[in-house]
LUMFI-496487 format. One line per 5 residues: number of its first residue (from 1); their letters; for each residue z negated, y, x of C-alpha. Coordinates in Angstrom, 1 decimal, always signed. Layout:
N
NUM) a) Z:Y:X ~ ... .
! end
This chain:
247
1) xxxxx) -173.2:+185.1:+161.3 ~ -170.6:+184.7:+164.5 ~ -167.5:+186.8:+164.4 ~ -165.0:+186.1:+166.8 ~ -162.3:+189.0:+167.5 .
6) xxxxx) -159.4:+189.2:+169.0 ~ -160.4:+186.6:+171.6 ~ -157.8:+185.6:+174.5 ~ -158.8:+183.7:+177.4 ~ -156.5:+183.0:+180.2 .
11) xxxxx) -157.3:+180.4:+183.2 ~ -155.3:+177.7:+185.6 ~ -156.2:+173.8:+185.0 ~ -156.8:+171.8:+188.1 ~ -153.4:+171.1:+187.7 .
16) xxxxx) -152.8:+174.8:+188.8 ~ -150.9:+175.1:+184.9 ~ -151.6:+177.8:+182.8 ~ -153.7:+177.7:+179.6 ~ -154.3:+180.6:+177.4 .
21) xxxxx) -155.9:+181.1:+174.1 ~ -154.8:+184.3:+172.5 ~ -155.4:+186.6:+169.5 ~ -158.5:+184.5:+167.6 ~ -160.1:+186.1:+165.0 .
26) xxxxx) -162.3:+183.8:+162.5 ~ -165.8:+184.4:+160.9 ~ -168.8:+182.1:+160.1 ~ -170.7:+183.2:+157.3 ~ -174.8:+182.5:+156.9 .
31) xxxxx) -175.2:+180.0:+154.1 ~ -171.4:+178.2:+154.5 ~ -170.0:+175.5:+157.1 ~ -166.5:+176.4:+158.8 ~ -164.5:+174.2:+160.4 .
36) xxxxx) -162.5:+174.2:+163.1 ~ -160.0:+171.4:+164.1 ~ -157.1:+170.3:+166.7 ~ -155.7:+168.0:+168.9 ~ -156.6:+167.5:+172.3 .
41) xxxxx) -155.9:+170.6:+174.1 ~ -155.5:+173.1:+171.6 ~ -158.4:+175.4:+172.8 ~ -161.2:+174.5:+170.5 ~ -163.8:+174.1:+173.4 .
46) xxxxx) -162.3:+177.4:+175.1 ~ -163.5:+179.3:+172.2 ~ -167.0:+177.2:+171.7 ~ -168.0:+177.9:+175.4 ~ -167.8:+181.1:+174.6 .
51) xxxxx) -169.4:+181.7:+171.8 ~ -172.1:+180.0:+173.0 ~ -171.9:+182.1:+176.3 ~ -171.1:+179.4:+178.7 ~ -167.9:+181.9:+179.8 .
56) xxxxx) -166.4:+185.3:+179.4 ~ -163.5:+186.3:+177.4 ~ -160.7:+187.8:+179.1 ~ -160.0:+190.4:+176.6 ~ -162.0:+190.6:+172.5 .
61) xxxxx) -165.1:+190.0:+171.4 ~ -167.8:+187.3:+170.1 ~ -170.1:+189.1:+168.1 ~ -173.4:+186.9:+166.7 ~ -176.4:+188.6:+164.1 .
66) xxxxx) -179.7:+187.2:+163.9 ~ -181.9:+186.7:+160.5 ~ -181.5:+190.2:+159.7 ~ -177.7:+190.5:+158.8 ~ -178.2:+194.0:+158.0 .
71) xxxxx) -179.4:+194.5:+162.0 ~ -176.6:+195.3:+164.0 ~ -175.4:+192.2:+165.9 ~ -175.2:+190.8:+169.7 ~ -171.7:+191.0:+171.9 .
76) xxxxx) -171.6:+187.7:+173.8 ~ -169.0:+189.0:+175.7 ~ -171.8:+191.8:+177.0 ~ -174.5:+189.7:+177.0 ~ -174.0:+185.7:+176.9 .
81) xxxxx) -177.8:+184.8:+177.5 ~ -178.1:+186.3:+174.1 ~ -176.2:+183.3:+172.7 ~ -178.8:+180.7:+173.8 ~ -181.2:+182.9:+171.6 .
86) xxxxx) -179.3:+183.2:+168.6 ~ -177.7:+179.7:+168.5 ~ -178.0:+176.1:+168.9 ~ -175.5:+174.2:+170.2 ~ -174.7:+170.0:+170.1 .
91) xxxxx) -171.9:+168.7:+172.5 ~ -169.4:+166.4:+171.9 ~ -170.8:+164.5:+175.2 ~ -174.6:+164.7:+175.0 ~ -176.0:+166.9:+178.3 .
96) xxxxx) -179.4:+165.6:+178.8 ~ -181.6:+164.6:+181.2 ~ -181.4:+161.1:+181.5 ~ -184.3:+160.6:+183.8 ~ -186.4:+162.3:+181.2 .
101) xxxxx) -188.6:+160.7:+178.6 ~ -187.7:+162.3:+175.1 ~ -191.2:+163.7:+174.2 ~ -190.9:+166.0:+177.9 ~ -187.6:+167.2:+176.9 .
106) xxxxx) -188.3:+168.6:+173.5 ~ -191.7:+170.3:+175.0 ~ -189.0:+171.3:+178.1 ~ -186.3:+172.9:+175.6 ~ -189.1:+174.5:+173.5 .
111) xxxxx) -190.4:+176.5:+176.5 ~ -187.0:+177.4:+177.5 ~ -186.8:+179.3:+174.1 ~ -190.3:+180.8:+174.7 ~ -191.9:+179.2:+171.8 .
116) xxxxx) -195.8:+179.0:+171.9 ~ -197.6:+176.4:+172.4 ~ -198.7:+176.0:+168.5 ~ -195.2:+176.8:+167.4 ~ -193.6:+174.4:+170.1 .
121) xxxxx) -195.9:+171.4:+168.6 ~ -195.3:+172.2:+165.0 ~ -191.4:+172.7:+166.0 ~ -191.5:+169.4:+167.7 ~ -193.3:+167.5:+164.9 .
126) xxxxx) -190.7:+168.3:+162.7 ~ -187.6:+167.4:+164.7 ~ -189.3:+163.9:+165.3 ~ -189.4:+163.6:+161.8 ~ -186.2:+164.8:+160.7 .
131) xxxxx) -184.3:+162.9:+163.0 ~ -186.5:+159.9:+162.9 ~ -187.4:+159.7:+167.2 ~ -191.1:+158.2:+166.5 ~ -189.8:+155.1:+167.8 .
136) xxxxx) -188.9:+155.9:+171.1 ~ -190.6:+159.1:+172.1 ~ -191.9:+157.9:+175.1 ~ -188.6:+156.4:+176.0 ~ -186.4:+157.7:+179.0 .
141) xxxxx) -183.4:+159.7:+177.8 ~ -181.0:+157.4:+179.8 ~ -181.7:+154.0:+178.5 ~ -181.2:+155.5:+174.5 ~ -178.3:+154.7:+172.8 .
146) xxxxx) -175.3:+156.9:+171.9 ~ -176.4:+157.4:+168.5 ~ -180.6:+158.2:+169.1 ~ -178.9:+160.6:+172.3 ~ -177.2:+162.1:+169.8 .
151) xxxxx) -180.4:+162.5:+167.7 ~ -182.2:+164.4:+170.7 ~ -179.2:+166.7:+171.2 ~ -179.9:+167.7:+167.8 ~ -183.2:+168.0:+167.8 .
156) xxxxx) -183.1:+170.4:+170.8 ~ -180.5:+172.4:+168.9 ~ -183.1:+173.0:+166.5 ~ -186.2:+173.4:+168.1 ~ -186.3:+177.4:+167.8 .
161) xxxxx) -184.7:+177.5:+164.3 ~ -181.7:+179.6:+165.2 ~ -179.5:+181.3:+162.5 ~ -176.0:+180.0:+163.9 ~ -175.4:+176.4:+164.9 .
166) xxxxx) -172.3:+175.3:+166.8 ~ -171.4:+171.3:+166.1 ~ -169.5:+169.6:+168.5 ~ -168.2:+166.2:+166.8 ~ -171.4:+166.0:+165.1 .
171) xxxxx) -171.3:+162.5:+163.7 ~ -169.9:+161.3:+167.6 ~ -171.8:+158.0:+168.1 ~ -173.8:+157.9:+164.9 ~ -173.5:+154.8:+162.4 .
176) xxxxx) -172.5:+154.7:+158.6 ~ -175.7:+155.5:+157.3 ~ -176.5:+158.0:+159.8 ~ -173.1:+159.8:+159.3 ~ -174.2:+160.1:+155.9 .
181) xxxxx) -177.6:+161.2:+156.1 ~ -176.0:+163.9:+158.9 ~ -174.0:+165.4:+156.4 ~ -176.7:+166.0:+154.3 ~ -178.8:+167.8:+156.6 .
186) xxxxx) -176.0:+169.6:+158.0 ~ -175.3:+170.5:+154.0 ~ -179.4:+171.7:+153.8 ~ -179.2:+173.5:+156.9 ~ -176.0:+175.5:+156.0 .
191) xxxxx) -178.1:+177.4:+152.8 ~ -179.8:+179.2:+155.6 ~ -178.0:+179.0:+159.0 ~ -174.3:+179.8:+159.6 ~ -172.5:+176.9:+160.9 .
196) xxxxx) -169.2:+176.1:+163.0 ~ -168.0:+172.4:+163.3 ~ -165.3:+171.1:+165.5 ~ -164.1:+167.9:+164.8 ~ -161.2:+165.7:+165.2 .
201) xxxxx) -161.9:+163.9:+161.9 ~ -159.9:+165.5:+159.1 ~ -161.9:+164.0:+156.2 ~ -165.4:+165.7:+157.7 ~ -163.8:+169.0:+156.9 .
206) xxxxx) -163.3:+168.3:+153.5 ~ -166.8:+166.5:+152.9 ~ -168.7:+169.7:+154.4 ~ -166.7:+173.0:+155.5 ~ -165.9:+175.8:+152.6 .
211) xxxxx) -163.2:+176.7:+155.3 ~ -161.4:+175.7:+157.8 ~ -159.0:+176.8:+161.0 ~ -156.4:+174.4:+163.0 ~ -156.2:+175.4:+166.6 .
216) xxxxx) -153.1:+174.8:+168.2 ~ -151.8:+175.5:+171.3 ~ -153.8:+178.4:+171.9 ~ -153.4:+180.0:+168.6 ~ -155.5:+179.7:+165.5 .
221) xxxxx) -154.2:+179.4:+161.8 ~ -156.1:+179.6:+158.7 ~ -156.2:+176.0:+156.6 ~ -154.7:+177.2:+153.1 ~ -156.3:+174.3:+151.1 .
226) xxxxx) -159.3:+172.2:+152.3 ~ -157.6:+169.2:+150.4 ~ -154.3:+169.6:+151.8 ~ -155.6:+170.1:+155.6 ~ -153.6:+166.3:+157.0 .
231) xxxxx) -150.6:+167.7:+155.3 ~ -150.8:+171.4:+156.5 ~ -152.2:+170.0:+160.4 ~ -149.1:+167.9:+160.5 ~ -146.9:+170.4:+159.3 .
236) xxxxx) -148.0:+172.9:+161.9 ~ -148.3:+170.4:+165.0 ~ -145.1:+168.3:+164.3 ~ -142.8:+172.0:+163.5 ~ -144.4:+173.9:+167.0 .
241) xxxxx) -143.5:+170.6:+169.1 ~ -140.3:+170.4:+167.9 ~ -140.0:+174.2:+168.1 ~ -141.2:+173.6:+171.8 ~ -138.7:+170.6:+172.4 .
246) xx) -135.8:+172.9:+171.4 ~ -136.6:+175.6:+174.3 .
! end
């Protein structure tokens, strides 16, 4: 489970403007999908940095638990290396090596976790299979398409089976049929894993989250029907703008 309290983050742009995210407070329950959507801007990657302990908070706290629910949980805000531990994370833009053949950069990412030697070649077995990378295992990262990159990112997500997965546009890149087969793996992983998807695409949310949050200049607002989320996300964005036009 990742619980998120309270969270504010305040920083300049290169543009020297301000930016801050303030007062978020969500959950992600083990064994359900949340989403978590917004335009451009709106502070979505703030808060998945740091939850996956790529920054600090500057005030509240990112709580994570492990199998063990019952075990008292991790601050990320105290200690972010726990994050890589305790979650797998897929970016929006894939960040792998590109000079690197596939079939070095699972055994690569399944030493970084620690994982034995038996467990790293049973582990990497299984992500070949489930994400179908037979074909071009031997295959240097950079020359792979959008799509089979995205394939890899996933894999590595998975390759120490963590509890809590954080999905950055998950289908980014991926074709009909392999949007469709995503959603069901994403649908079997989410019986046992809790999982938090960002996504620009409206209709994914409805297809896979049990809830949902719009993020919005900074702030964060709970999605009062999944079916209604186009209406309720214009709603909210068109009244704050003009709100803000009116200033």
């Amino acid at each position: 489970m990742i619980e998120v309290s309270d969270f504010c983050k305040e920083y300049k742009s290169r543009s020297k403007q301000a930016f801050k995210v303030e007062n978020v407070s969500f959950t992600v329950e083990k064994g359900s999908i949340t989403g978590l959507v917004g335009p451009n801007g709106s502070g979505k990657s703030t808060v998945i940095k740091a939850i996956c302990g790529f920054h600090y908070p500057t005030s509240g706290h990112i709580r994570m638990w492990g199998e063990d629910e019952k075990a008292l949980p991790v601050d990320i805000t105290e200690q972010n290396e726990k994050a890589m531990e305790l979650c797998g994370y897929v970016p929006e833009i894939t960040q792998l090596p590109p000079d690197m053949k596939v079939i070095d950069f699972l055994y690569y990412a399944a030493r970084c976790h620690g994982l034995s030697k038996e467990d790293a070649e049973k582990s990497i077995e299984n992500q070949i299979k489930t994400f179908q990378l037979s074909d071009f295992l031997n295959n240097k990262i950079k020359i792979l398409s959008k799509g089979q990159q995205q394939r890899v990112s996933f894999a590595q997500a998975l390759i120490h089976d963590p509890p809590n997965l954080v999905l950055d546009e998950p289908i980014n890149g991926l074709d009909p049929s392999q949007i469709i087969a995503f959603r069901e793996l994403i649908k079997k992983l989410s019986k046992t894993k809790a999982i938090l998807i960002s996504t620009h695409i409206l209709s994914e949310v409805n297809n896979l989250c049990l809830k949902a949050f719009i993020m919005h200049q900074g702030k964060i607002y709970p999605v009062k029907n999944l079916k209604d989320i186009e209406k309720e996300f214009v709603a909210l964005t068109k009244n704050q703008n003009t709100s803000e036009d009116n200033k």
